[in-house]
N, C-alpha and C positions, 0 to 999 in steps of 0.2 A: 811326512804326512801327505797323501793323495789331494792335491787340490783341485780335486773332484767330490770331496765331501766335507763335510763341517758338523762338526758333534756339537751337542747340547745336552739341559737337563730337561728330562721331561716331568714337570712341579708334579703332577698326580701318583707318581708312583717314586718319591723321594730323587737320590740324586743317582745318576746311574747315563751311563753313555752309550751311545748308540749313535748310527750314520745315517744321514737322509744326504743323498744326491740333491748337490747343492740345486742346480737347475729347478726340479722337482717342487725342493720346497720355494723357490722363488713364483714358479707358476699357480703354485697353489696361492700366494699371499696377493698374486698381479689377479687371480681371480675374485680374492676376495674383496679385495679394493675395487674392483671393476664392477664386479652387482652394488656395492656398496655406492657407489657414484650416479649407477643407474637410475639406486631408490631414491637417489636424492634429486637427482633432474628429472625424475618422474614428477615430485612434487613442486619441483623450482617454476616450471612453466605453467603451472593453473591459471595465473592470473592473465598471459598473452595469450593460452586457449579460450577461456571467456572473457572478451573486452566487456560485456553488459555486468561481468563482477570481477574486476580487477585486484580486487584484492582478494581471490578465492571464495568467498564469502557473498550471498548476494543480499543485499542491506537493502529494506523497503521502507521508508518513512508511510504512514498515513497520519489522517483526522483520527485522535484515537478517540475522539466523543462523537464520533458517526456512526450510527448503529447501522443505517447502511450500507457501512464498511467492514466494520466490526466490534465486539466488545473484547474492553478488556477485562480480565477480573482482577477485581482490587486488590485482594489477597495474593496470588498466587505469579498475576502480570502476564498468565496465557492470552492468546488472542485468538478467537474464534470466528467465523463469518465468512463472507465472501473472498477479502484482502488475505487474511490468512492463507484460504486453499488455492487462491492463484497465487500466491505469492511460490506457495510449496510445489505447486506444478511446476511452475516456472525453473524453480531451482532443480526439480525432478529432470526434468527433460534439458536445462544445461549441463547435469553434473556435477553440482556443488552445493552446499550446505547455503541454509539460508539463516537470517536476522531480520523480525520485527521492529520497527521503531515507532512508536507510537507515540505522537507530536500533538500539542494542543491548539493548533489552527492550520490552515493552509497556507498562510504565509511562510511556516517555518518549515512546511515541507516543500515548499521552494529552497526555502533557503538549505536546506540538510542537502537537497541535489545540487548546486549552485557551488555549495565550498568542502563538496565530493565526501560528506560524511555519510551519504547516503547514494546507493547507487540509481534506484527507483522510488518517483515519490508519487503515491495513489490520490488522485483529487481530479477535480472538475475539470474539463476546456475551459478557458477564456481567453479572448484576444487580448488582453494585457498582459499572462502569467507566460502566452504566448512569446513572447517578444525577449524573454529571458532563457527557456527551457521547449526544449521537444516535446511533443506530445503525440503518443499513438492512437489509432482509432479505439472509440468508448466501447470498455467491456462492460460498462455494466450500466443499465438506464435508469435514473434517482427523478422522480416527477417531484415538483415542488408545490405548495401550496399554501393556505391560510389558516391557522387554530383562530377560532371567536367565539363570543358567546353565543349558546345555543339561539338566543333572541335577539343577534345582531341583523340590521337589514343587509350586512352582506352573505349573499348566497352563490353571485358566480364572483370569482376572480377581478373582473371587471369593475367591480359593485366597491372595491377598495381602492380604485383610484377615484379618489374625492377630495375636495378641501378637507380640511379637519378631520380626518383620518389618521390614525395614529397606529403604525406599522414600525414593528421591531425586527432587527436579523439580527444575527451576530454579523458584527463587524472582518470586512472583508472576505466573508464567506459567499459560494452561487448566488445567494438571497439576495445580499445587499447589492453583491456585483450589479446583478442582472438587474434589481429593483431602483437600484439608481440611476440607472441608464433607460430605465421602460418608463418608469410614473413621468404621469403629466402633471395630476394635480393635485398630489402631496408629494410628500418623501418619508424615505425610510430612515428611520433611527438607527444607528448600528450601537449594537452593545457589545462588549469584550467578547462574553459568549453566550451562550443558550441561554436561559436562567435555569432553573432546575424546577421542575414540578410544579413545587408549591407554591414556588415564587412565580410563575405565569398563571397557574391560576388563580394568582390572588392580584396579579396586577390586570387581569381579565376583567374578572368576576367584580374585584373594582373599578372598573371603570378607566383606570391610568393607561391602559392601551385599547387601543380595537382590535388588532389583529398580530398574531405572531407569524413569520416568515418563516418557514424550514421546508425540509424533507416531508415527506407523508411519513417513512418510518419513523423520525422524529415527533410528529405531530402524534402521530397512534399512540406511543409510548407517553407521551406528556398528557393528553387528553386520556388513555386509559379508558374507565367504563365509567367518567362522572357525565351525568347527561345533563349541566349543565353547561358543556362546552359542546363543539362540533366543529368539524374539518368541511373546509369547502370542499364541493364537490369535485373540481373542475382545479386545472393545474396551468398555474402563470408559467409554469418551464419544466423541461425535462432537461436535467444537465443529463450529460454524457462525463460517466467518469471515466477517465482514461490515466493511462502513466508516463510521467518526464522525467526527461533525462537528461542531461548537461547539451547545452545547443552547437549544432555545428557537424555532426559526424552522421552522413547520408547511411553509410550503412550499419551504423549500430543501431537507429529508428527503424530501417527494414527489416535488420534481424528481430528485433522485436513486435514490430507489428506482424512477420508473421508467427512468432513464438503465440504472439495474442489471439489471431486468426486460428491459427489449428487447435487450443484450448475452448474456442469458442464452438467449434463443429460438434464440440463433445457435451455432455451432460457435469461440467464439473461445476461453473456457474450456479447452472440452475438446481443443482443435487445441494449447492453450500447455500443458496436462498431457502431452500426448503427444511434444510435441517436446522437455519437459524430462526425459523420462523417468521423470518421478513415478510410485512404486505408495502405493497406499493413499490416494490423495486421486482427489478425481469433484466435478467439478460442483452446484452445488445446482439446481434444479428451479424454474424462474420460478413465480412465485404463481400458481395455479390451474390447474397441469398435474402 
C-alpha cells in the first residue's frame, strides 16, 4: 500500500473505502484545530483587555433604596434610572456585558468593591470612604435637605441647627456623614435606614422628630402631595455622586474618569433623569466646562 494515503470509512454513506492524501487530510484537521483555538483565545483574554471588568462582566453595586439612583422593581428586580443607563454606557463603550447589584446601604457597596465582588460601586464622595477606595469625578449632583412639619419654625437649613432639635438620617449614609461633622448645636440620629412613608410621617406629624435628613428626591417621594409636611427650601449639601474602585491603580481611575467625562458631554444623564422623572437631581458638569 502507498504510504501516501490512508483509507477510512466514511459513517454517512455506510462502510465503503476510499483514499484521501494523507497530507491533505492532516492540513485539513491542523485547520480546524487552528480556528478552533483562535475562538477560544478570542474569548480567554476579555478580562486582561478590560482591567475595570476583569472578569469579563462589569458588576456595579449601588444604594438600591436611592431613588436618585435608581429603582428597583420588586417583582421583576429590573433597575431603572440614572445608575442603570451609565452603568449600560459604560459597559457599551468597554465591550462587555454588564450586572446590577443592588445593596442596602453604602457601607456595603464599599465593601462589594473592597473584597472585588463588585467591580464599580455608585455612591457619594466622602473623605473617609476616601481612604479605602478610588473615587472618580461626580456624575451625578444629589442636593440634600430637611422634610418637616408644614408648621415647623424651621425654614432655611440653618434654622435646624439648635438645641433640641431632633434630626434623623439614615445611618452612615451623605446625611448623617456630612450632618455629624457640620452641627453645632444638636446631632443627628442615624437610623438603620429611611423609614418608609408612614412611618416619618407619623413620627413627624407626631412630634418624635423635627426634621428628616435625605435627598430632595427622597424627600418628594415621602412628602408626596400631603400638605401637612414640606421640604425646606434651601440645601445643607450637594453630594457628588461619583464611582469607586479598589485603591491604588493610577491608571484604571483615569481610564474611568475619562469613560465618565465623555458620557457626561453627551445627553445620556440628563435623558435617564428625565425619563425617571427625578426633581432635585441634574447632571454634574464634565471637567472644564
Amino acid at each position: 500500500m502507498d504510504k501516501k494515503f490512508i483509507k477510512f470509512w466514511t459513517p454517512m454513506s455506510g462502510p465503503c473505502s476510499g483514499q484521501v492524501p494523507y497530507n491533505r487530510a492532516m492540513d485539513t484537521m491542523a485547520r480546524i484545530l487552528s480556528a478552533f483555538l483562535v475562538a477560544i483565545l478570542a474569548v480567554a483574554p476579555l478580562a486582561a483587555q478590560n482591567p475595570l471588568a476583569p472578569t469579563g462582566t462589569l458588576r456595579a453595586a449601588f444604594l438600591g433604596t436611592n431613588p436618585s439612583l435608581g429603582r428597583v422593581d420588586a417583582k421583576t428586580g429590573s433597575v431603572t434610572g440614572p445608575v442603570a443607563d451609565m452603568v449600560k454606557e459604560l459597559a457599551r463603550r468597554m465591550g462587555v456585558p454588564y450586572a446590577l447589584i443592588p445593596v442596602p446601604d453604602a457601607r456595603v457597596v464599599a465593601e462589594r468593591v473592597l473584597n472585588n465582588t463588585a467591580d464599580l460601586g455608585f455612591m457619594a464622595y466622602n473623605a473617609g470612604r476616601a481612604k479605602e477606595v478610588d473615587f472618580t469625578e461626580a456624575w451625578l449632583l444629589m442636593p440634600n435637605s430637611f422634610l418637616v412639619r408644614a408648621d415647623s419654625p424651621i425654614q432655611k437649613v440653618e434654622d435646624a441647627d439648635k438645641t433640641g432639635v431632633k434630626i434623623i438620617a439614615a445611618k452612615n449614609d451623605t446625611q448623617d456623614v456630612y450632618l455629624s461633622a457640620h452641627l453645632k448645636n444638636t446631632s443627628v440620629t442615624p437610623v438603620p435606614k429611611v423609614p418608609e412613608r408612614d412611618e416619618v410621617q407619623s413620627l413627624l406629624l407626631g412630634g418624635k422628630i423635627d426634621a428628616l435628613a435625605a435627598n430632595r428626591q427622597r424627600l418628594f417621594d415621602i412628602a408626596g402631595d400631603d400638605n401637612r409636611l414640606r421640604i425646606v427650601a434651601d440645601d445643607f449639601f450637594v453630594a457628588g455622586q461619583a464611582i469607586a474602585i479598589t485603591k491604588g491603580d493610577a491608571s484604571r481611575i483615569a481610564a474611568l474618569n475619562k469613560l465618565v467625562e465623555e458620557i457626561l458631554t453627551t445627553d445620556t444623564v440628563k435623558s435617564s433623569i428625565d425619563r425617571a422623572g427625578l426633581r432635585g437631581v441634574y447632571p454634574a458638569k464634565p471637567k472644564g466646562h
